[in-house]
Backbone as JSON, one array per atom type, in Angstrom:
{
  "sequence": "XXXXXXXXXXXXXXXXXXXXXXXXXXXXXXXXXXXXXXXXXXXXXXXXXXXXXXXXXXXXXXXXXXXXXXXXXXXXXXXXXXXXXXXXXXXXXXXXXXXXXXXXXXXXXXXXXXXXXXXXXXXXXXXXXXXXXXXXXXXXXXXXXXXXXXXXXXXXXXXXXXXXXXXXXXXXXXXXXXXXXXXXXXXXXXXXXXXXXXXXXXXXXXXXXXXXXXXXXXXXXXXXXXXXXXXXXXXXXXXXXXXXXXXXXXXXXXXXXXXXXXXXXXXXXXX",
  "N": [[-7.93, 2.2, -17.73], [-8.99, 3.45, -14.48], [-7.78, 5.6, -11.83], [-7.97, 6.37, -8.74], [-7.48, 8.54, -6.25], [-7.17, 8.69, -3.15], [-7.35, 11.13, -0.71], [-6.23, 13.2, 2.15], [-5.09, 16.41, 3.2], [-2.58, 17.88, 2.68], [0.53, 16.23, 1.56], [4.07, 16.21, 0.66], [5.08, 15.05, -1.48], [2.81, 15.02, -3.05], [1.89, 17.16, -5.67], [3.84, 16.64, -7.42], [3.29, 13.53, -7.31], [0.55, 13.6, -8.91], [1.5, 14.45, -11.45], [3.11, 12.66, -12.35], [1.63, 10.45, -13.18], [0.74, 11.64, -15.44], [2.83, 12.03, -16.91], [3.59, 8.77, -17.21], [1.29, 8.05, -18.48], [1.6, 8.34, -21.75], [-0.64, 8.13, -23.71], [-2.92, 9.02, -22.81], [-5.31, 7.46, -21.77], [-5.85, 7.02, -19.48], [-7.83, 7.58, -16.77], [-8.29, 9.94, -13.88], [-8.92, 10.38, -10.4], [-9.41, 12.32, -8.52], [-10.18, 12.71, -4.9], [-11.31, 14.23, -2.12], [-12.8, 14.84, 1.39], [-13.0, 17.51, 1.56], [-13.89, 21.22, 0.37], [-12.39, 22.86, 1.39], [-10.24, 21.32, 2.21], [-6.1, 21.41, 2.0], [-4.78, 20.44, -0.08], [-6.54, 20.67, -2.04], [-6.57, 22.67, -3.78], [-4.53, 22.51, -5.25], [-4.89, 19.81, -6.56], [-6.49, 21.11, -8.0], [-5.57, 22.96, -9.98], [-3.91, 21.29, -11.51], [-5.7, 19.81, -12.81], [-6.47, 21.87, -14.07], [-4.19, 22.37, -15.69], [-4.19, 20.6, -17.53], [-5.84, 20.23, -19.52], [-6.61, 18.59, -21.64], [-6.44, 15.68, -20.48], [-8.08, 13.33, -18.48], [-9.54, 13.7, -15.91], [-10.64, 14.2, -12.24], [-11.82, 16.67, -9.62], [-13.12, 15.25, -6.74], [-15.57, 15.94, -4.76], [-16.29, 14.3, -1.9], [-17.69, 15.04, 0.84], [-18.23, 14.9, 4.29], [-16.68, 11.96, 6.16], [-18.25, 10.69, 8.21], [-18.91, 8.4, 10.06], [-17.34, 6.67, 8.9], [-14.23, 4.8, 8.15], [-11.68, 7.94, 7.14], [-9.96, 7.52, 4.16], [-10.81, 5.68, 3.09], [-13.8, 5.64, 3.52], [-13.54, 7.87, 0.79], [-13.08, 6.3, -1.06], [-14.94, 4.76, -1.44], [-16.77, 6.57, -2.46], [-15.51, 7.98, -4.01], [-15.56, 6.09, -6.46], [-17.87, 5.29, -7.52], [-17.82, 6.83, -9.79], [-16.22, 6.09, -11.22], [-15.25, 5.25, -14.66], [-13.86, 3.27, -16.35], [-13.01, -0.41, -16.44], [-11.15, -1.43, -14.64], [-9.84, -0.93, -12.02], [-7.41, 1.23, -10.02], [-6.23, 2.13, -7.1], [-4.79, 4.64, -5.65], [-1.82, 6.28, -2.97], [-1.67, 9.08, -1.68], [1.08, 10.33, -1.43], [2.33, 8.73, -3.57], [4.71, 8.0, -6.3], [3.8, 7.59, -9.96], [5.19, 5.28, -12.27], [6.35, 5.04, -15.91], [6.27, 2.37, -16.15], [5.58, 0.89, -13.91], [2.56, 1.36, -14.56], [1.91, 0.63, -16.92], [2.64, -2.11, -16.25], [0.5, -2.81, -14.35], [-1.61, -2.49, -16.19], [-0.87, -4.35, -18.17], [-0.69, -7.18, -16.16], [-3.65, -6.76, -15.15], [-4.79, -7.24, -18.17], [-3.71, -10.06, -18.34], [-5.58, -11.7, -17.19], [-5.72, -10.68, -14.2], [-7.61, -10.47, -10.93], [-6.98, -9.14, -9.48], [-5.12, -6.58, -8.62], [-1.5, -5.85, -7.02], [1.34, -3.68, -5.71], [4.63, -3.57, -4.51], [5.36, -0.98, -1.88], [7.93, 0.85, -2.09], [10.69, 2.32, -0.34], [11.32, 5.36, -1.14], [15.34, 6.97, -1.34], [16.14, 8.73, 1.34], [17.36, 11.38, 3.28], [19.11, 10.83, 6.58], [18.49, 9.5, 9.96], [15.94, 9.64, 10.03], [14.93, 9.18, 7.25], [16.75, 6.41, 7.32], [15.19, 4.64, 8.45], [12.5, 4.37, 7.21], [13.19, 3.39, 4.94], [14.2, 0.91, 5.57], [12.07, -0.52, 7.12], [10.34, -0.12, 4.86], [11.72, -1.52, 2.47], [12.73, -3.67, 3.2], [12.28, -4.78, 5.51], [8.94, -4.9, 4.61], [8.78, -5.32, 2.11], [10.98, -7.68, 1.36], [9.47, -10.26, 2.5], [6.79, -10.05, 1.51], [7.29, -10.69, -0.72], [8.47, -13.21, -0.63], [6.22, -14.51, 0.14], [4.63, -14.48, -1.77], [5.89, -15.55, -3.55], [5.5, -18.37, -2.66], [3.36, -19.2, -2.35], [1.51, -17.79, -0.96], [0.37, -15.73, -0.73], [-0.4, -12.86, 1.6], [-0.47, -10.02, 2.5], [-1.03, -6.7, 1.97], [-0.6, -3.74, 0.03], [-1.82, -0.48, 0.37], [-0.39, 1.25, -1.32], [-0.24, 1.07, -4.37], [-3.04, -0.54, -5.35], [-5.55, -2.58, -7.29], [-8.74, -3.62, -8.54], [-10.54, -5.42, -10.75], [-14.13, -4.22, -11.52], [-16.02, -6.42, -11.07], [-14.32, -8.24, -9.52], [-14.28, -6.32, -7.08], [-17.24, -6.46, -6.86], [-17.89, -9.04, -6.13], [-16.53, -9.43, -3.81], [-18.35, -8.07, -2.58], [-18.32, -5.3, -3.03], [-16.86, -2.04, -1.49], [-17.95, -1.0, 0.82], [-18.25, -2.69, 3.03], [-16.05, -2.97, 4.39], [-15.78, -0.6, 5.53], [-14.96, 0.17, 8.0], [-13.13, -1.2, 9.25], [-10.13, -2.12, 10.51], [-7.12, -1.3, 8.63], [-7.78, -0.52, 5.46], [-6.91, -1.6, 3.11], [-5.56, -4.65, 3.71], [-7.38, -5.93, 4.88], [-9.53, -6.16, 2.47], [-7.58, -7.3, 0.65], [-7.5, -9.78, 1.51], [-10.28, -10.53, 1.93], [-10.75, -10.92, -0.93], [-8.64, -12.65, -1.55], [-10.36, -15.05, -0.02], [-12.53, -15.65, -1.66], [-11.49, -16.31, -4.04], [-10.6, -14.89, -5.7], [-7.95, -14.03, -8.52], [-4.99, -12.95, -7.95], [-2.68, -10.66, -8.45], [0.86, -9.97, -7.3], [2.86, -7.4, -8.3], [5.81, -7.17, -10.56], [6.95, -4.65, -10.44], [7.78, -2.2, -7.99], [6.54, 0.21, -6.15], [7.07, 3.49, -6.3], [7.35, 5.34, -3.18], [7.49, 8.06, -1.08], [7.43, 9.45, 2.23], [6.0, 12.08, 4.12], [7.94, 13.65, 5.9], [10.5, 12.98, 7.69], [11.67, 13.01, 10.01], [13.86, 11.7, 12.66], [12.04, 10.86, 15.02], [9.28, 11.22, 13.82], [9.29, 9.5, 11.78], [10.11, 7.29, 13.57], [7.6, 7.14, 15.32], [5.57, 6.83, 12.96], [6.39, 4.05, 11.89], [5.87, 2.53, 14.41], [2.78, 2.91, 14.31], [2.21, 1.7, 12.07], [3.29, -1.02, 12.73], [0.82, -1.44, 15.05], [-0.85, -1.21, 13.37], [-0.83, -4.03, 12.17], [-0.24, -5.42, 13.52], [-3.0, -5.66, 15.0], [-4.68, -6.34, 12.81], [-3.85, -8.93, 12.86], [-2.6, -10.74, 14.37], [-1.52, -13.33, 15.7], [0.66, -14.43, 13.2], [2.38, -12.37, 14.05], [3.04, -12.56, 16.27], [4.46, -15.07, 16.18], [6.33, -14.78, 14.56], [9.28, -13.51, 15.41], [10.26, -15.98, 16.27], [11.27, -17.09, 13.97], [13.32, -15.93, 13.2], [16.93, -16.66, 13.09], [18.79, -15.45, 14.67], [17.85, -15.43, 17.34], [16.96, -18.02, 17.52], [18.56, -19.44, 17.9], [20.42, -18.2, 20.3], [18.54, -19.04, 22.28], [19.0, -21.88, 21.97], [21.41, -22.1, 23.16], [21.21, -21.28, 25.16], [19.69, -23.16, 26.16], [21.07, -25.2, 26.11], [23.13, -24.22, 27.84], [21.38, -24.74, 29.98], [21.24, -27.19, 30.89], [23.28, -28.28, 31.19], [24.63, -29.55, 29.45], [26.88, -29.64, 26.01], [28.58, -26.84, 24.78], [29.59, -25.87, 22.37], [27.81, -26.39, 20.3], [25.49, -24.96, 19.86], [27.12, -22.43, 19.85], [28.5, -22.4, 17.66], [25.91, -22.33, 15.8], [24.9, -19.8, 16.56]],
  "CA": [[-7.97, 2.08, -16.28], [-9.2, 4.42, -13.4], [-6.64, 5.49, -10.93], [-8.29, 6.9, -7.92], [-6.31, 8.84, -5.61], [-8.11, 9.25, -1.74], [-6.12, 12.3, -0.24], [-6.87, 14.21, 2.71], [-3.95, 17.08, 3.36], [-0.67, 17.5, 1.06], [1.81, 15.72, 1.04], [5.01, 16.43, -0.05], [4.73, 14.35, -2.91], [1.49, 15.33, -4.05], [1.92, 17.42, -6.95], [4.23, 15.48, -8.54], [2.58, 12.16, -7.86], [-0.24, 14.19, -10.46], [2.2, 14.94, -12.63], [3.71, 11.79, -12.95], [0.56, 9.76, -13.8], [0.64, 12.05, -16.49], [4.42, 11.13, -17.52], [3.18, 7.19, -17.24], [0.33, 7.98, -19.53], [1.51, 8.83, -23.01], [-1.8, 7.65, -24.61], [-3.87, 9.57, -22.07], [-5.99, 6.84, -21.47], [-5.93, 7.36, -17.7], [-8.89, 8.46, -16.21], [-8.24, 10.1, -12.84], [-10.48, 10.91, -9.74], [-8.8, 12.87, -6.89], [-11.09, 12.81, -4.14], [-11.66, 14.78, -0.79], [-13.81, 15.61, 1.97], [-13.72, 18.92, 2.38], [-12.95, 21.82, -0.07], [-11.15, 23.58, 2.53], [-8.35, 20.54, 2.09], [-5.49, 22.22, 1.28], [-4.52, 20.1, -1.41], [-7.6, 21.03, -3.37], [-5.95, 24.08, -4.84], [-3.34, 22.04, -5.87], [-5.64, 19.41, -7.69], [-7.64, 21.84, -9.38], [-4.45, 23.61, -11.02], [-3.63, 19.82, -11.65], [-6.51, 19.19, -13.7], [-6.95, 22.97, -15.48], [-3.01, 22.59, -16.32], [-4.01, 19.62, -18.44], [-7.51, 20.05, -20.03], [-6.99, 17.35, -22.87], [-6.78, 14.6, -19.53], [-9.63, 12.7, -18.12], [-9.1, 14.74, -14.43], [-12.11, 14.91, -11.84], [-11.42, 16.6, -8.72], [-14.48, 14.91, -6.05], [-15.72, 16.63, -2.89], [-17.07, 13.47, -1.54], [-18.26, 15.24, 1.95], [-17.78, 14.43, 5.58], [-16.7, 10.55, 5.9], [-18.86, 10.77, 9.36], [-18.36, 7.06, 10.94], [-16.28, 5.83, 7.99], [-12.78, 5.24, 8.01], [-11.57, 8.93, 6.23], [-9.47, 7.08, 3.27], [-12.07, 4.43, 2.68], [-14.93, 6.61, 2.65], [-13.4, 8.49, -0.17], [-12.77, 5.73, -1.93], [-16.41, 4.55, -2.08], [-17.88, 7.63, -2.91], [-15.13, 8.05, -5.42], [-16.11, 4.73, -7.02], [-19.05, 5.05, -8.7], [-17.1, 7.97, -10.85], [-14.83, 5.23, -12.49], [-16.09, 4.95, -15.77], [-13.22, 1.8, -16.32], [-13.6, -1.23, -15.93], [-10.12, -1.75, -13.38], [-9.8, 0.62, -11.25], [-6.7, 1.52, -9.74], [-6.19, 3.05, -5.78], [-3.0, 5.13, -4.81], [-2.28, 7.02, -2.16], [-1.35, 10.45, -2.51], [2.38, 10.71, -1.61], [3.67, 7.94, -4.45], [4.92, 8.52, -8.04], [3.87, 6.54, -10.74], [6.12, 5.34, -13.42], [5.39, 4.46, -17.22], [6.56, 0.91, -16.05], [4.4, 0.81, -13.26], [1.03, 1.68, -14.91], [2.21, -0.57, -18.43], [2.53, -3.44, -15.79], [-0.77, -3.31, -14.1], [-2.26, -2.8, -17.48], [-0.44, -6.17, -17.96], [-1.61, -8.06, -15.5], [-4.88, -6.94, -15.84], [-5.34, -7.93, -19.25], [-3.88, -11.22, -18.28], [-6.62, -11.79, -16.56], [-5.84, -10.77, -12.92], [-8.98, -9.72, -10.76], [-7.09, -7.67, -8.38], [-2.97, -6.35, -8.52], [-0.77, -5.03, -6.02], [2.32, -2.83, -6.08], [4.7, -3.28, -2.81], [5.85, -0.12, -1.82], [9.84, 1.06, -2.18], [10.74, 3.66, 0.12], [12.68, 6.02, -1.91], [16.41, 7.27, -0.8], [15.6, 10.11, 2.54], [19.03, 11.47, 4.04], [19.01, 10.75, 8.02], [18.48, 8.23, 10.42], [14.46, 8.88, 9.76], [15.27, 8.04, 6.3], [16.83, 5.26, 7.16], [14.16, 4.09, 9.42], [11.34, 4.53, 6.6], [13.81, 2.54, 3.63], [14.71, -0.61, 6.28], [10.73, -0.96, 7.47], [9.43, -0.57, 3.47], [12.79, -1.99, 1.49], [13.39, -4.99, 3.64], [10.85, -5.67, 6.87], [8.09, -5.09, 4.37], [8.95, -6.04, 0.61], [11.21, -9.22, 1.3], [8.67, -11.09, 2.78], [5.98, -10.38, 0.7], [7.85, -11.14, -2.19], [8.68, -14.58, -0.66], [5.28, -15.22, 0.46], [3.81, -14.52, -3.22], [6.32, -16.71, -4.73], [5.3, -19.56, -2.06], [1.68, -19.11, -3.1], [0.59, -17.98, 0.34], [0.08, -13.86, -0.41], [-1.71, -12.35, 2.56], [-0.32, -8.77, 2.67], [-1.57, -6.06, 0.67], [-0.34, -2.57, 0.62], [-2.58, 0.65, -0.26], [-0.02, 2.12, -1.86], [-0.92, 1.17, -5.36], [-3.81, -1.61, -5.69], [-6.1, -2.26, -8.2], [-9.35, -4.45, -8.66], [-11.52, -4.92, -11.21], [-15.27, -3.94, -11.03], [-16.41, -7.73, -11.55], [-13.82, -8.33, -8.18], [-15.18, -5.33, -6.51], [-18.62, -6.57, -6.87], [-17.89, -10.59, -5.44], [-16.27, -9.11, -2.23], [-19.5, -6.87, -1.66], [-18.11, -3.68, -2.61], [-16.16, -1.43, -0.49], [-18.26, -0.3, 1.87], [-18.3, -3.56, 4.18], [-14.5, -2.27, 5.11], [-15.68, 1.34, 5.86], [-15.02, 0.32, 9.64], [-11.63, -1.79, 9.02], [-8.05, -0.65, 10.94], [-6.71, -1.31, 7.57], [-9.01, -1.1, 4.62], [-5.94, -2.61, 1.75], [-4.91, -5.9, 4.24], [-8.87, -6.38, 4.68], [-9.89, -6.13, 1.18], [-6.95, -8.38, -0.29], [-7.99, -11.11, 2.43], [-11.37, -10.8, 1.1], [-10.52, -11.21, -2.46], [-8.22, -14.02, -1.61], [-11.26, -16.06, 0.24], [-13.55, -14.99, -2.7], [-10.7, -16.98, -5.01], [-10.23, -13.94, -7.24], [-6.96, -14.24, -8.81], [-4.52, -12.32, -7.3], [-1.23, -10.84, -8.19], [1.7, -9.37, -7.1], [2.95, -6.81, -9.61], [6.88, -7.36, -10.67], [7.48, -3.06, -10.68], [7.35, -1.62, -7.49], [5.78, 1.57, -6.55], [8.1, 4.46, -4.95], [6.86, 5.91, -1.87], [8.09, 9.29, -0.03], [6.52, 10.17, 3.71], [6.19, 13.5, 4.22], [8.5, 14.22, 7.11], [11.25, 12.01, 7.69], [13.11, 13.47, 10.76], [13.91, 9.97, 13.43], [10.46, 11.36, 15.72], [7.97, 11.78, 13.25], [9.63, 7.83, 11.18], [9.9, 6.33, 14.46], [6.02, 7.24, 15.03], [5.0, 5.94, 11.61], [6.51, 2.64, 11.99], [4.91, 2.13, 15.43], [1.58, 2.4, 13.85], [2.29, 0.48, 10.77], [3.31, -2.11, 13.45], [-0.42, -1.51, 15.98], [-2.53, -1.78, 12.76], [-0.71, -5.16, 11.58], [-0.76, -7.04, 14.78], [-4.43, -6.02, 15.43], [-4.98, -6.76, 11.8], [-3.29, -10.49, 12.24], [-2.04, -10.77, 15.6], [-0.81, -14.62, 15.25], [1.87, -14.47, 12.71], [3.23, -11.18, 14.63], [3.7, -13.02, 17.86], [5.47, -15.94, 16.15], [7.47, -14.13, 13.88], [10.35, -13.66, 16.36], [10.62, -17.56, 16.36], [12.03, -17.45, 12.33], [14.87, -15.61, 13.52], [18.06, -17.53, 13.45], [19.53, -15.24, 15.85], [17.02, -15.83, 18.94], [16.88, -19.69, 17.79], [20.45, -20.07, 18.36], [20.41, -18.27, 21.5], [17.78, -20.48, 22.76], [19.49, -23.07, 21.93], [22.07, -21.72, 24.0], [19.84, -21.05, 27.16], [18.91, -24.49, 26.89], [22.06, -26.21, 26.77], [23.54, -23.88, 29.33], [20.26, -24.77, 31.6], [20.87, -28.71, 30.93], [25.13, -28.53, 31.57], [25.29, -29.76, 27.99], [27.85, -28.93, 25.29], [27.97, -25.34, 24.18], [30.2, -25.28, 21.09], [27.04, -26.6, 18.4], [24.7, -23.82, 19.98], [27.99, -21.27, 19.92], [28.27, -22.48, 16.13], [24.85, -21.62, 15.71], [25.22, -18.47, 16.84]],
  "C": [[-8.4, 3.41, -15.65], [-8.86, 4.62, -12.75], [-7.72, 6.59, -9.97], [-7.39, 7.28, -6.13], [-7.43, 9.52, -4.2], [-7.15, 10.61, -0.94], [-7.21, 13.18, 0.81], [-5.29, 14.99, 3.31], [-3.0, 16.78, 2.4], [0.2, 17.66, 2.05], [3.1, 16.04, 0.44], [5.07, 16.62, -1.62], [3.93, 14.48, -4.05], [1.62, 15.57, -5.2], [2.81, 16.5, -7.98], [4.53, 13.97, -8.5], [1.55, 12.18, -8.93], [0.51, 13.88, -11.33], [3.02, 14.04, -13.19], [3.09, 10.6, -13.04], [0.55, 10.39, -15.38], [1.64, 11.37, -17.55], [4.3, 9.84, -17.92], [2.27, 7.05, -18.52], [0.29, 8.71, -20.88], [0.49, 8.67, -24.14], [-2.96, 8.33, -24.19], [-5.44, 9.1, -22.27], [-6.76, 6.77, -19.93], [-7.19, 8.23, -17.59], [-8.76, 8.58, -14.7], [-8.86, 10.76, -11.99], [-9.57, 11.28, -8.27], [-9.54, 13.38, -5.82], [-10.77, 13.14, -2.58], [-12.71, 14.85, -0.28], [-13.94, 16.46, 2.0], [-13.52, 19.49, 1.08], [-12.19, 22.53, 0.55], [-9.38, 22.74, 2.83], [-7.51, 21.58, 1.54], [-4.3, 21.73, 0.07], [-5.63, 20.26, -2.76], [-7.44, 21.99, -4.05], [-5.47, 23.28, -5.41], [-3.83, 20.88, -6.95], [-6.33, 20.36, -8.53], [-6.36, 22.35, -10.62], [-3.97, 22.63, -12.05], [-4.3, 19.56, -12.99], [-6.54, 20.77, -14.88], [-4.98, 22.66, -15.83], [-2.94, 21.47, -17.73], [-5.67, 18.82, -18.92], [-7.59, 18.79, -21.12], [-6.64, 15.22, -22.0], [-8.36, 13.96, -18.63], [-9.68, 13.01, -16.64], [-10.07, 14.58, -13.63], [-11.62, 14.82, -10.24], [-12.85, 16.33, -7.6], [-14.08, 15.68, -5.1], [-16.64, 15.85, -2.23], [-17.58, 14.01, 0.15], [-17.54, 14.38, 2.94], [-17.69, 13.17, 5.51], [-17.29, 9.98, 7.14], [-18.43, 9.46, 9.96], [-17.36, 6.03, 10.48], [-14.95, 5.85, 8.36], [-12.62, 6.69, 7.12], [-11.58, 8.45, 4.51], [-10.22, 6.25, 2.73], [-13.48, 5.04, 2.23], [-14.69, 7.18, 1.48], [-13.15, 7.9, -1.31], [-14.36, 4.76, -2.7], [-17.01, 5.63, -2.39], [-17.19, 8.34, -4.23], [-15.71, 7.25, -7.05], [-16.74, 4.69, -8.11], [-18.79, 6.64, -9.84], [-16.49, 7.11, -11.85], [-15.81, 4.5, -13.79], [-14.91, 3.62, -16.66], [-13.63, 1.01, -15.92], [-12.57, -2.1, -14.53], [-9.73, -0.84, -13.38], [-8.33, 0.58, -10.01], [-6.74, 1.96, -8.35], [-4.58, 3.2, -5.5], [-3.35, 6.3, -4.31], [-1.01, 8.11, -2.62], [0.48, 10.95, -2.53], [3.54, 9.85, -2.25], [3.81, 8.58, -5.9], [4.62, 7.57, -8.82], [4.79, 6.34, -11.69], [5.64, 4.46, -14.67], [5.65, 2.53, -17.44], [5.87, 0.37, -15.38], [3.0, 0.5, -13.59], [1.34, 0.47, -16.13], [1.82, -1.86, -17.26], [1.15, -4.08, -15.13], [-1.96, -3.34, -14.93], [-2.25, -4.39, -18.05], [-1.25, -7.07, -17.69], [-2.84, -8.15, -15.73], [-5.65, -7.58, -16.7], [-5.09, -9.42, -19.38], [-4.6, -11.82, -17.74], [-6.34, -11.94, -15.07], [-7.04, -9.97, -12.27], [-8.46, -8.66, -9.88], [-5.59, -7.77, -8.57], [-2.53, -5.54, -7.29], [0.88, -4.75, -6.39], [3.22, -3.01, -4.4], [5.72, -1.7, -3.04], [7.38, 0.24, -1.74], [9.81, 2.16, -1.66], [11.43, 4.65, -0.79], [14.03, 6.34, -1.01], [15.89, 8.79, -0.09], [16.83, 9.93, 2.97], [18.2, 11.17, 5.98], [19.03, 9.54, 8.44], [16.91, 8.38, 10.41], [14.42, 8.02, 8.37], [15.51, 6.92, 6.55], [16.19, 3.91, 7.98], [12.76, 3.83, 8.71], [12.0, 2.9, 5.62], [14.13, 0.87, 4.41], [12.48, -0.91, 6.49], [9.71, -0.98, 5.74], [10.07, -1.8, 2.68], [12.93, -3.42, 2.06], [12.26, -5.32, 4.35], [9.45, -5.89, 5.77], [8.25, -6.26, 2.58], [9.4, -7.29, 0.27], [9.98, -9.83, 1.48], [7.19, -11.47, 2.0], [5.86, -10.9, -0.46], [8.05, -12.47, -2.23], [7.22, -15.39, -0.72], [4.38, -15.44, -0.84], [4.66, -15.6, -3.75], [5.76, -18.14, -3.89], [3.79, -20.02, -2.15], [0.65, -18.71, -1.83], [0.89, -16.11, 0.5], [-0.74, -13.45, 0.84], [-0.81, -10.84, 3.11], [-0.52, -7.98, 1.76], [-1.16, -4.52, 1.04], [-1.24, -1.44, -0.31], [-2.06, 1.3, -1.16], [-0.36, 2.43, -3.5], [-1.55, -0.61, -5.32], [-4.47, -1.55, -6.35], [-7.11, -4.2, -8.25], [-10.25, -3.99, -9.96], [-13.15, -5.08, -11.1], [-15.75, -5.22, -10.31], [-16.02, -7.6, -9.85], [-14.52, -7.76, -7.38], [-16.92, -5.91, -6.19], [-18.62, -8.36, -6.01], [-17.45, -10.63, -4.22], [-17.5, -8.31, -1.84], [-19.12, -5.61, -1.65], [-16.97, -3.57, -1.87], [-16.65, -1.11, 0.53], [-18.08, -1.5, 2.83], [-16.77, -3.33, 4.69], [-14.82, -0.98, 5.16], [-14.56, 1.09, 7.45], [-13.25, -0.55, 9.71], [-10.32, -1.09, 9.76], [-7.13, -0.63, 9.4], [-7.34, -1.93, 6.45], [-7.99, -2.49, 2.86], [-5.92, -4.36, 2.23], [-6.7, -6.34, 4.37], [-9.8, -6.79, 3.55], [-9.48, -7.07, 0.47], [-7.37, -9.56, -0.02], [-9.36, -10.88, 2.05], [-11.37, -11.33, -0.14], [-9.71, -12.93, -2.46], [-9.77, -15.66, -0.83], [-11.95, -15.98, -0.99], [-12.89, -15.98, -3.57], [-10.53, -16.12, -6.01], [-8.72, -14.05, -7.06], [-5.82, -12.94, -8.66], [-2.59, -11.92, -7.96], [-0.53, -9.63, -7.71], [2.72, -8.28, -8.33], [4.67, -7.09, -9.77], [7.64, -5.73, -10.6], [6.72, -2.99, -8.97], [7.06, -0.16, -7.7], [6.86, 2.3, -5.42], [7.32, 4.81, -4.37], [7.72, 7.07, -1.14], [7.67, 9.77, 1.1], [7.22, 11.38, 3.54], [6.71, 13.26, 5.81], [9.19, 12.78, 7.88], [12.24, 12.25, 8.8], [12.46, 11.83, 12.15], [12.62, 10.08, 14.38], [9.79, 10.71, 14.79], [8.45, 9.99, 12.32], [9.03, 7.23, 12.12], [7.73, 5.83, 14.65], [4.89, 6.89, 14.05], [5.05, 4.42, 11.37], [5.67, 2.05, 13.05], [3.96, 2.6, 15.11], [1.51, 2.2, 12.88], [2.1, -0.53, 11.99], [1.87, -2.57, 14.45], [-1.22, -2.17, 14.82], [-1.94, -3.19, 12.49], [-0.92, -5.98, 12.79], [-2.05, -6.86, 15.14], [-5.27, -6.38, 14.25], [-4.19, -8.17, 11.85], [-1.89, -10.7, 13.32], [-1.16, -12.27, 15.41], [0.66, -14.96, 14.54], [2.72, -13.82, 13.23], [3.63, -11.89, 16.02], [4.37, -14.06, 17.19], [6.85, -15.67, 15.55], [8.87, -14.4, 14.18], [11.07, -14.85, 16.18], [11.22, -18.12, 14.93], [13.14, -17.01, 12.35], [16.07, -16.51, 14.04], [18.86, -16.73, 14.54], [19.08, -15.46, 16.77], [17.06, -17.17, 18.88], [17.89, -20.17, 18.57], [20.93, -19.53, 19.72], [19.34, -18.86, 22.49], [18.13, -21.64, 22.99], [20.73, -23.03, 23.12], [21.99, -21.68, 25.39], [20.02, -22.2, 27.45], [19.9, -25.25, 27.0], [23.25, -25.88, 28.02], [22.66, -24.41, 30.43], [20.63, -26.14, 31.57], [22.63, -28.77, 31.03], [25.08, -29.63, 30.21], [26.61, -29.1, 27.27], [27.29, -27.78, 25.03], [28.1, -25.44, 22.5], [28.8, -25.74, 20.07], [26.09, -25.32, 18.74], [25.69, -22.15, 19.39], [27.92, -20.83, 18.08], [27.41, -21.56, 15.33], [24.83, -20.44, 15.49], [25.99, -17.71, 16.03]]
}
């Protein structure tokens, strides 16, 4: 496999999300492509040390240039691309860890013949109330549901954090570049692949995840634009949503038999 890692600025995480691709890959099969725009990033020190600390790895740090009208992350991921000398190619973003359960499993799949895998993200444990504002919006708002909706056979969320298509796939959606322009190039891509009918799965290992900078500001601010790109990425389900909640049903129900001088107690029940 080819794990291609798009990164612009470091991350917390960074270095030892490197360093624990390495850990995953006791066969050092891994071929990895850590790609920037600039060299002036200032994680490009930190890849290069990355790759000379471990010359007998398949390492290549890109300087894919300005991503001019592209999305940043997307651009770097097509101009990474045509580096992957695999034939399933991997994408994670720069502040997760891999684990040797992780990488084994999308090896897995793969070879069972999936055309494209996904990983849902697990916040890791952050002390605070940003912590616990990152671990409720990954651990629960995001992971339940996707987990139900894969088992119900109706996947349509896809997270960047670790995905993986292979070429073949890649090549029946048109590439990457027709999502340069995308608010979210992962949820665009999977919904491609799923019209396309490439076979799709959900991986059984999640992938940890750490945001850099976890104080209740700088969370809060992350969630509210998780939340902008998904409702302008798939506005519909986000306005009904609300309406699956047994607590608003049941006060509804409530409203309405207060507004009609009905009984209360089966709404109260409810409730």
């Amino acid at each position: 496999m080819t794990m291609i890692k798009p990164v612009k600025g470091l991350d917390d995480e960074f270095e030892a999300g490197l360093e624990s691709l390495v850990a995953s890959d006791p066969l050092k099969v891994l071929q990895t492509i850590v790609a920037f725009e600039s060299e002036d990033d200032p994680a490009v020190p930190v890849a290069r040390a990355f790759a000379a600390a471990h010359p007998d790895r398949d390492v290549t740090v890109a300087i894919v240039g300005p991503s001019g009208p592209r999305m940043g992350k997307i651009h770097n991921m097509i101009e990474a691309l045509p580096l992957a000398e695999r034939r399933f190619v991997l994408f994670s973003d720069a502040d997760v860890r891999a684990t040797p359960a992780l990488l084994a499993e999308s090896a897995r799949a793969f070879s069972a013949g999936a055309d494209a895998v996904y990983a849902m993200p697990y916040h890791a444990d952050a002390a605070g109330l940003g912590g616990w504002i990152f671990q409720v919006a990954f651990n629960h708002a995001f992971c339940l549901p996707v987990a139900l909706s894969y088992r119900l056979g109706r996947l349509r969320s896809f997270a960047g954090a670790w995905m993986g298509y292979t070429k073949e796939a890649l090549e029946r959606v048109g590439g990457l570049s027709p999502f340069a322009n995308v608010i979210a190039e992962d949820f665009s891509l999977g919904l491609a692949a799923a019209r396309a009918g490439l076979r799709q799965e959900l991986l059984r290992e999640p992938v940890r995840v750490s945001e850099t900078g976890t104080s209740p500001g700088e969370a809060f601010a992350h969630v509210a634009k998780w939340a902008s790109v998904i409702f302008w990425s798939w506005p519909a389900p986000v306005l009904l949503a609300p309406w699956a909640s047994p607590v608003l049903l049941a006060l509804a129900a409530l409203a309405w038999a207060a507004a009609r001088g009905g009984p209360l107690a089966p709404a109260l029940a409810a409730l």
